[in-house]
Legacy VTK file of the C-alpha trace (Angstrom):
# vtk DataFile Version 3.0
C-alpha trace
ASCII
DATASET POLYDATA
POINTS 252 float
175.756 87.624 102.319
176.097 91.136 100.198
176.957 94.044 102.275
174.314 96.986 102.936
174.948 99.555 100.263
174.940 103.337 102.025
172.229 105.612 99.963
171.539 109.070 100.369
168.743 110.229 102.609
165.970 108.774 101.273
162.149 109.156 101.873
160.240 107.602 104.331
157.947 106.502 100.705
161.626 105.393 99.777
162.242 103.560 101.867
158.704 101.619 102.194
159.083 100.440 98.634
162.562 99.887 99.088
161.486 97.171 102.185
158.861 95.705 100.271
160.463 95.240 96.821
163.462 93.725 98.931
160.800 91.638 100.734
159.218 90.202 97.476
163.282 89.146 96.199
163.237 87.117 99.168
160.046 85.669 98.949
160.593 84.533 95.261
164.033 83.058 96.661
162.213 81.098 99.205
159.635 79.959 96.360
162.456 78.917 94.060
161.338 81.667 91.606
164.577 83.074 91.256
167.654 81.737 88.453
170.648 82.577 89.874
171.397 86.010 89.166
169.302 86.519 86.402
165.571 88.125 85.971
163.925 90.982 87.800
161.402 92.682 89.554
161.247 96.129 89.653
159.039 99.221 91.489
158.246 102.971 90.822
159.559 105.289 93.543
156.773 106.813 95.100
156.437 110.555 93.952
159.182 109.985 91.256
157.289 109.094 88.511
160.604 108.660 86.218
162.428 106.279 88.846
162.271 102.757 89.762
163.937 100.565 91.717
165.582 97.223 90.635
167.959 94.315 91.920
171.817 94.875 92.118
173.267 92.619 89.137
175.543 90.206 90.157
173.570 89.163 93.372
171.438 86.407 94.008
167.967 87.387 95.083
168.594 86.272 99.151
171.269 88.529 98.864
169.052 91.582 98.179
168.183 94.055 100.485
166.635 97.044 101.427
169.194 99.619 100.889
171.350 97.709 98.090
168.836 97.568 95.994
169.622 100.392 92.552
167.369 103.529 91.445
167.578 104.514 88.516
165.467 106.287 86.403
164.245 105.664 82.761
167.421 106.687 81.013
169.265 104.103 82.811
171.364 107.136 84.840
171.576 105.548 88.545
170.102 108.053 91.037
171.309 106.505 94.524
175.082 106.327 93.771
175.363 102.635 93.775
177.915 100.926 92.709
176.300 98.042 91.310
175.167 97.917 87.637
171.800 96.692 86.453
171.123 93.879 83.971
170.636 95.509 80.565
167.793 92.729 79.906
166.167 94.451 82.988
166.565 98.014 82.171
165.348 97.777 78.656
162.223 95.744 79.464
161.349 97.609 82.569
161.709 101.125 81.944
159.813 100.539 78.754
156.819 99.450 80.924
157.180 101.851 83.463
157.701 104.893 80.965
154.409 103.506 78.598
151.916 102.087 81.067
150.953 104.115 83.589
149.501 101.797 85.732
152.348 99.698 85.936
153.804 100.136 89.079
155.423 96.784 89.812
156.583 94.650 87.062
157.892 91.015 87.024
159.892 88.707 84.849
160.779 85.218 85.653
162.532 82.122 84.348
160.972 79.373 86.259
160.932 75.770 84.450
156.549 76.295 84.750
156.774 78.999 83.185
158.985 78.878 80.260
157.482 75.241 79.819
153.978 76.929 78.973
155.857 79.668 77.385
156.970 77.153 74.752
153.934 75.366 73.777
152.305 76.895 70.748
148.646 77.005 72.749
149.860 79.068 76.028
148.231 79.003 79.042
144.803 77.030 78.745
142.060 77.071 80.836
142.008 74.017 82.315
141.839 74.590 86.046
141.263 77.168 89.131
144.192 79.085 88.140
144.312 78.972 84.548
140.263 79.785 83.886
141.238 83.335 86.142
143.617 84.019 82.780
141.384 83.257 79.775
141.530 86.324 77.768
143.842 88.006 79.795
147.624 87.310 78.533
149.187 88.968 75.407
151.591 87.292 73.900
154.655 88.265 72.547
157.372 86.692 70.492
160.780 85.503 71.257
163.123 88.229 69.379
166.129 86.617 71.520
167.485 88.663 75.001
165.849 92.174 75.523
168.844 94.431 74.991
167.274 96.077 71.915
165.338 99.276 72.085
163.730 98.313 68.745
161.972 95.734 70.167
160.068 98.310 72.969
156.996 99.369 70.269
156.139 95.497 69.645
156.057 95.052 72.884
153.735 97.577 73.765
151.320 96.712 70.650
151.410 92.867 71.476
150.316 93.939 75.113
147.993 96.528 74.618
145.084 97.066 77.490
146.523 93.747 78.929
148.968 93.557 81.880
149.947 89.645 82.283
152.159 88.782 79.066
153.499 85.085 78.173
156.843 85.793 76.271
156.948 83.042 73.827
159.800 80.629 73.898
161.367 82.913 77.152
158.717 83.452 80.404
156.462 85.659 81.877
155.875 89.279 82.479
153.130 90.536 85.304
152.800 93.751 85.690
150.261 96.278 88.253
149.669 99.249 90.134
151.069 97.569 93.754
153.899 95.211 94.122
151.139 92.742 96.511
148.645 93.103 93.557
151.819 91.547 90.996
152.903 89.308 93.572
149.096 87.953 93.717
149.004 88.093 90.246
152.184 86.479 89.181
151.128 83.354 92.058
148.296 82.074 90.562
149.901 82.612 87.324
152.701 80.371 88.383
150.452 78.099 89.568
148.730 77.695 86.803
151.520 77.057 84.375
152.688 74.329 86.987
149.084 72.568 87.139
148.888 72.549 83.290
152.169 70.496 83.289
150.719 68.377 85.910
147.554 67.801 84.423
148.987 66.846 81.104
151.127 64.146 82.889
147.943 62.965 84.602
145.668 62.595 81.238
143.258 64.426 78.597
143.109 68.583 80.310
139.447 69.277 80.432
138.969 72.546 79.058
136.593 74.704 81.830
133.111 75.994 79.840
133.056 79.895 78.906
130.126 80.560 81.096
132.097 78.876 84.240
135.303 80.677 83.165
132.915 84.591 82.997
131.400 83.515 86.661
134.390 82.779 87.876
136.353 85.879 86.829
133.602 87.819 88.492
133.411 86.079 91.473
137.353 86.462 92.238
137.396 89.742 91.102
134.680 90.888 93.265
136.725 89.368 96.550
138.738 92.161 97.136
140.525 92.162 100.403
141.452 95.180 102.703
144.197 97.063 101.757
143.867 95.758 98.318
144.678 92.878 95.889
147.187 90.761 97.518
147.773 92.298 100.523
146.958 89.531 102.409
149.159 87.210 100.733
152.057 89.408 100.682
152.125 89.946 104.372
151.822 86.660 105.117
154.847 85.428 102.997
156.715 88.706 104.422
156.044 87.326 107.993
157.280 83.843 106.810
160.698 85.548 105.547
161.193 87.802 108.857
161.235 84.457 110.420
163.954 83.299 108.148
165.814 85.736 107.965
165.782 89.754 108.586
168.705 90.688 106.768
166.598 91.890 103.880
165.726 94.924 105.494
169.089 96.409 106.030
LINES 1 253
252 0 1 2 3 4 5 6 7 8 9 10 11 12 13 14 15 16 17 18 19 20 21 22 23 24 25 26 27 28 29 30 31 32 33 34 35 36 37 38 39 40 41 42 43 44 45 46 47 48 49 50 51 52 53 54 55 56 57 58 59 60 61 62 63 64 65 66 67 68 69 70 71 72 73 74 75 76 77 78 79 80 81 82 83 84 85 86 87 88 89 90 91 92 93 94 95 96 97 98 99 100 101 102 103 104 105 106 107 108 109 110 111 112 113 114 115 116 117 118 119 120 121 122 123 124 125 126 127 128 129 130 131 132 133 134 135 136 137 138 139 140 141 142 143 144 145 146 147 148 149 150 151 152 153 154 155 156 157 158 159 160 161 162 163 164 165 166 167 168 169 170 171 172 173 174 175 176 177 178 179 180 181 182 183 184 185 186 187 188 189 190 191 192 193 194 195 196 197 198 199 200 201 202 203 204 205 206 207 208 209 210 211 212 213 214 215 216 217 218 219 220 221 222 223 224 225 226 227 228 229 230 231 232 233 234 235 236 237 238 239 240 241 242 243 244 245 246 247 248 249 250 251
């Protein structure tokens, strides 16, 4: 297990988001959302509008924790005095969002076998399902330009996701992004789910495509079922108990 990286004195906001963020590594360990020591999910400092937090690169994500995790802010300079580095793949995609879209808080990119499966059919996601008819006319798209090391890339992305704030990056995975890491973590769930049950339901026979009308309903109704404390909430506490039970380590 990584050792506990010593920050400076940090916030009490700090260190809240640091907990959580570490939290949500774990959980997408546990899921089998991670790949290795690849991908990232990353979360604004409260207060410092220019700084984010992001995984150590190198470890795996169930060897994040609270205090190892790296801020830096959106010039890449590291604010904590960490030693780690971070992923330039991570830095370029994720300060892009954080410095453009204002209401992107928390923002997640994965490499899961559902995902880049869906990723790499020329039709997307389709609504098919639960899941999927919660996403119909929600995802940009963007496409595959190869790894995200290249500033040049940052204005497509931004054009290709304009008002939207779930992205399918063709040929590669998926991007969530939104104002609370819970909210994401919700987000990027069902999302999950949903590229998973497309795969499934192609295996099983003809997908039946869910009618508009049901698909406008449906938004509404889940949209309108909005839990104390906020989107996901709920969902992210219970997965945070489930961890604590596995393992506290990730709040050192």
């Amino acid at each position: 297990m990584a050792t506990a990286v010593r920050t400076p004195a940090i916030s009490d906001a700090e260190r809240n988001a640091r907990e959580q963020l570490a939290a949500c590594y774990r959980i997408f360990a546990h899921l089998g959302w991670d790949e290795l020591i690849y991908n990232h999910i990353s979360l604004r400092v409260p207060d410092e509008p220019d700084a984010f937090l992001i995984n150590p690169f190198g470890l795996m994500y169930e060897e994040v924790t609270a205090s190892n995790l790296v801020k830096i802010d959106i010039e890449g300079n590291t604010l904590d005095g960490s030693p780690w580095p971070v992923n330039r793949a991570g830095f370029v995609q994720h300060s892009l969002f954080h410095a453009h879209v204002p209401d992107a808080h928390c923002v997640i990119h994965t490499h899961t076998t559902a995902g880049m499966a869906i990723a790499s059919t020329e039709e997307g996601l389709i609504p098919t399902g639960f899941y999927s008819a919660m996403f119909e006319g929600q995802i940009a798209y963007h496409d595959f330009e190869g790894v995200t090391i290249h500033d040049a890339e940052g204005p497509r992305f931004l054009a290709d996701l304009g008002g939207k704030r779930i992205m399918i990056l063709r040929n590669h995975g998926l991007l969530v992004m939104a104002p609370t890491l819970p909210a994401a973590f919700q987000t990027y769930f069902f999302l999950e789910r949903a590229c998973a049950i497309q795969i499934a339901t192609r295996q099983a026979g003809t997908p039946r495509r869910v009618p508009d009308e049901v698909i406008a309903v449906h938004q509404r109704d889940v949209r309108s079922a909005t839990p104390p404390g906020g989107p996901g909430m709920p969902e992210f506490a219970a997965m945070v108990r489930k961890i604590d039970r596995i393992d506290k380590s990730w709040r050192d």
